[in-house]
C-alpha angles and dihedrals in degrees: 000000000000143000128275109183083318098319118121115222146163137208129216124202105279110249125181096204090052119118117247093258085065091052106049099079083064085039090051093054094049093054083037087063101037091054099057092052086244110177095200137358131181117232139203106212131146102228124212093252087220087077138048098155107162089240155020135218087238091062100034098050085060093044097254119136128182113251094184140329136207112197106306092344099105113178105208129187138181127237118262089231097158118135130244130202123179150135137257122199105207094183117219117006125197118222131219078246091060087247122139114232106197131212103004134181137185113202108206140174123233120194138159131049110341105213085046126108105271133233119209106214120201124212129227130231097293101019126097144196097288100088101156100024118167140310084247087044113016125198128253091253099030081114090076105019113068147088103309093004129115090275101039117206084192078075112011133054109220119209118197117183115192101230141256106273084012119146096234110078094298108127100261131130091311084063118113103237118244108274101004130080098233131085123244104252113169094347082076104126114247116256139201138210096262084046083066095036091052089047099052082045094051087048085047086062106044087051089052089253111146107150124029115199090221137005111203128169139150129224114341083006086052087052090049085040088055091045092056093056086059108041107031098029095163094044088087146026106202121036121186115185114184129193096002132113117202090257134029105255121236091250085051096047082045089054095045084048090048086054100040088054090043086058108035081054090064098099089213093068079075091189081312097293094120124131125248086246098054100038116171086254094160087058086041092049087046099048097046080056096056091048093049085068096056085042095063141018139268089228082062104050097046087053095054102034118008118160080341105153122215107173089003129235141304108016107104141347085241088066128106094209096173131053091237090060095050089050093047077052103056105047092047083054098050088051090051100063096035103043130069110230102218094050085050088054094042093052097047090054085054094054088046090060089045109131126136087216100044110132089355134127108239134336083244093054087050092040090044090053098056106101105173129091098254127203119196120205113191130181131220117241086023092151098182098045107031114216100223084062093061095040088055101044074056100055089049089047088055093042085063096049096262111140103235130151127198118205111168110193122217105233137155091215096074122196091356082058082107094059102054135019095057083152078067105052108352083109084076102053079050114055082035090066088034114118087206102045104050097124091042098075092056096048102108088202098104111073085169150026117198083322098287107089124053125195123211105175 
């Protein structure tokens, strides 16, 4: 028997063929622990001497690891997860343009163990910087980073920065300008790509920051994710862009014009000059509809709603007969009233002039600079960013020596499969950030795995 902030308990010998009643005295002092927010505690506990793994799923899924242990004296503490969300002013900022962008700031989130290697997680279109969030709140991506997820904060610290131009605190078009009153709206100056990429670098520095161990985004974060690679090539040592292709295709620079004009017809977007209070929401809501059909597929929606009707049919124009277009309807909707227009615009301008070789020299010269190992993560029915595009950008990476690897994912979901399924292809995020796994990912000897993943590359 002994004392555990004033609770008496006792520790069996630790059996694996015990039955769980055995167990639960050793059960009971973990959640003893955990309960009282204990950082560390010291037990007493005869081991089975077959195993001495570092840890157990009874520690670990309460965010405990074990730091040493002599004999049956075992030291265990509990992960610092707490997260963080603050705001770096980077000063003045030059653009691609040439333009100075003054007094600007990035807000981020930082979650997960703070001595460990850090990923740098980008953000897509509509995302921001809190990728994890709360249990009250969670993240966009709480769903793989975690404890005990595919990026796990028990070992890694994750860094989000809303982006450059982003809709989230980030200075972008809301931002009042330096010395007047008023916000920039549309005199906002264009930006690029490399403009949020140099941003998040210059962040990086001012935090101290000068080495990330992986760099991972989807969509407009895979197209930032790619750029780092680029530009910054010794700044990590593992990239994973999902869903992205090295340049914005001509149906996807067709769908950003179709929501641009959806938006700049509301009359309320009034040349961008509207207040907070009075958004174009109709062109928002318009334009976040259009963009739902590129993010999943036909074969889904006919799955989930088919010739389902919600009001029924032949009443009134005004009517929304059928559950599709209820559901079109509310997530245009729910955009609308959390997302700023002209950001949405702005950001949009900078993913149609996404391309790896524009105003570069070569392709050789782009794919000869990538240093990382760099790990591409496609998605069948991804109308926007084709995955035949991606596999082949990797095939001419590996042509050149570069270790890349190309896994598409057959999904119903389309483009948004990186944000769901993670019990699909979340194994890959994690070998890939695995120390002890970094020649696994670029072994082409798995076609499948249980039949759901198939590797092309």
């Amino acid at each position: 028997m002994t004392s555990v902030y004033g609770f008496k308990l006792s520790y069996p010998e630790w059996r694996r063929d015990w039955p769980d009643e055995a167990r639960q005295p050793f059960i009971d002092m973990i959640d003893c622990i955990y309960e009282k927010g204990a950082n560390s505690c010291r037990m007493y506990i005869l081991r089975d001497k077959k195993s001495d793994r570092r840890t157990h799923p009874l520690l670990t899924r309460r965010g405990f690891f074990i730091l040493s242990r002599r004999g049956g004296d075992i030291l265990l503490r509990r992960v610092h997860e707490e997260t963080e969300v603050g705001s770096v002013n980077i000063g003045t900022l030059e653009l691609e343009s040439g333009t100075m962008l003054s007094d600007v700031h990035l807000v981020y989130e930082r979650s997960g163990r703070r001595d460990g290697p850090m990923v740098l997680v980008e953000h897509a279109l509509t995302g921001n910087h809190r990728t994890i969030g709360s249990e009250q709140n969670p993240g966009w991506w709480r769903g793989l980073i975690g404890p005990g997820r595919s990026i796990d904060t028990r070992y890694f610290q994750v860094l989000t920065f809303n982006v450059l131009g982003g809709s989230d605190g980030s200075t972008g078009p809301q931002s009042i300008r330096p010395g007047r009153t008023e916000p920039y709206g549309t005199d906002f100056p264009f930006i690029t790509i490399r403009d949020m990429v140099n941003a998040e670098y210059q962040a990086l520095r001012i935090m101290g920051i000068d080495h990330v161990y992986a760099i991972i985004g989807g969509s407009l974060g895979g197209m930032r994710t790619l750029e780092w690679t680029v530009m910054y090539p010794e700044m990590m040592d593992v990239s994973l862009p999902l869903a992205v292709t090295p340049k914005l295709s001509a149906y996807g620079i067709a769908f950003n014009a179709l929501a641009r004009q959806a938006i700049m017809s509301d009359p309320a977007w009034q040349n961008g000059r509207y207040q907070a209070s009075a958004p174009p929401r109709q062109g928002m809501m318009l334009a976040r509809m259009a963009g739902m059909l590129t993010y999943r597929t036909g074969a889904l929606l006919e799955e989930r709603f088919d010739r389902e009707e919600k009001d029924g049919w032949g009443r009134r124009h005004e009517e929304v007969a059928f559950q599709v277009e209820s559901y079109l309807l509310h997530h245009g909707r729910k955009l609308a009233e959390r997302f700023d227009a002209n950001s949405y615009l702005y950001l949009l301008k900078a993913m149609d002039a996404h391309d790896l070789m524009r105003n570069r020299s070569s392709e050789a010269d782009v794919l000869d600079r990538i240093k990382a190992r760099l790990i591409a993560i496609a998605y069948t029915g991804d109308l926007i960013y084709p995955p035949d595009a991606l596999q082949s950008f990797i095939r001419r990476l590996k042509e050149r020596g570069v270790r890349a690897s190309f896994f598409l994912v057959p999904t119903q979901f389309g483009h948004d499969g990186f944000l769901t399924e993670f019990d699909v292809w979340g194994w890959i995020i994690r070998e890939a950030l695995d120390f002890r796994h970094h020649d696994a990912v670029d072994q082409p000897s798995i076609d499948s795995i249980q039949g759901k993943m198939v590797r092309s590359l």
